[in-house]
C-alpha positions as CSV (number, residue, x, y, z in Angstrom):
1,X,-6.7,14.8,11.8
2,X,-7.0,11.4,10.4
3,X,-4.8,9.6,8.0
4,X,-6.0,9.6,4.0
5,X,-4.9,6.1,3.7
6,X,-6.1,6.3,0.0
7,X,-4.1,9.5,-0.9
8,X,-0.8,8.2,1.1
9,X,-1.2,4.5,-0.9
10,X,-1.2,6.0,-4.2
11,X,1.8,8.6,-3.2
12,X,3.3,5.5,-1.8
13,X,2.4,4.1,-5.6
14,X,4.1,6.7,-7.7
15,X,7.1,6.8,-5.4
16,X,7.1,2.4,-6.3
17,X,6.5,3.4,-10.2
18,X,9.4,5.7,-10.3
19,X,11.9,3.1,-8.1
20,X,11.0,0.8,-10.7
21,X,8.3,-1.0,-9.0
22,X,5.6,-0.7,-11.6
23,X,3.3,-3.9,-11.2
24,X,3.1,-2.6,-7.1
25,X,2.5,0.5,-8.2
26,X,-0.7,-1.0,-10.3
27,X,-1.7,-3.7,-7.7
28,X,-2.0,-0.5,-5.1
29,X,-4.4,1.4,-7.9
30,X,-6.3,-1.6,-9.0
31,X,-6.9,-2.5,-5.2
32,X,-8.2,0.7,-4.3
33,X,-10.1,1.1,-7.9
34,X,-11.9,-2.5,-7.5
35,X,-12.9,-2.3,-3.8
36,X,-16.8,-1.8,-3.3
37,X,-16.4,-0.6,0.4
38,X,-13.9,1.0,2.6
39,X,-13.4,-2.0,4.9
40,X,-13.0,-3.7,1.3
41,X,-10.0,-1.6,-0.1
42,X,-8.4,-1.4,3.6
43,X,-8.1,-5.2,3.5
44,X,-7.2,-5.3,0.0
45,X,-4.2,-2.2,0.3
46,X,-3.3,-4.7,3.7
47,X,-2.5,-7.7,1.7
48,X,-0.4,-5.8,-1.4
49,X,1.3,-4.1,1.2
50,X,2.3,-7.4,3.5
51,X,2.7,-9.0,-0.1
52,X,5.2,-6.3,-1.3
53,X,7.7,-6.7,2.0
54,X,7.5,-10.7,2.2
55,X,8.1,-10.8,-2.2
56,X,10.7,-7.4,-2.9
57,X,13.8,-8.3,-1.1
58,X,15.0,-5.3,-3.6
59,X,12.5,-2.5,-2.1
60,X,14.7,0.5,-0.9
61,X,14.1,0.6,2.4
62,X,12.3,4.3,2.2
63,X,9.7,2.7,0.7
64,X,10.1,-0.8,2.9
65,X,9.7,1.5,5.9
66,X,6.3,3.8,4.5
67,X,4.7,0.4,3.2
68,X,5.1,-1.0,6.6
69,X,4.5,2.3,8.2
70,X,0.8,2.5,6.1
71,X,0.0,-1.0,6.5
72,X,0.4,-1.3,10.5
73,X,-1.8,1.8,10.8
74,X,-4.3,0.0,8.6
75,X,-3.8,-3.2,10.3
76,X,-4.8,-1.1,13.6
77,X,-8.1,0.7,12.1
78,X,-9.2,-2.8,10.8
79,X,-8.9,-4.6,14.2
């Protein structure tokens, strides 16, 4: 079965909204909001997520581990 990377990068959004992680949480909803294509919000969710391990030296590292988790399997489907 294949991965809903849109439904895991929200969960993965509400679980950075309640840690405290709020203006992730809205970059990961604008990104896939304001993409026009799928290739589009792939590449977008890609950056946030390399963005949000180089920037939050803070992140628990739950949510280090599903953000890296998430973007390496979109990182794969995009090359």
């Amino acid at each position: 079965m294949a991965r809903d990377y849109y439904a895991d990068s929200r969960a993965l959004g509400v679980d950075l909204w309640e840690a405290g992680f709020k203006d992730w949480a809205d970059r990961i909803d604008a990104v896939i909001e304001g993409g026009s294509t799928s290739s589009e919000i792939l590449m977008g969710l890609r950056w946030t997520l390399t963005q949000l391990d180089a920037e939050e030296q803070d992140l628990p590292q739950s949510l280090r581990l599903r953000a890296e988790s998430l973007r390496n399997e979109i990182d794969a489907v995009l090359s």
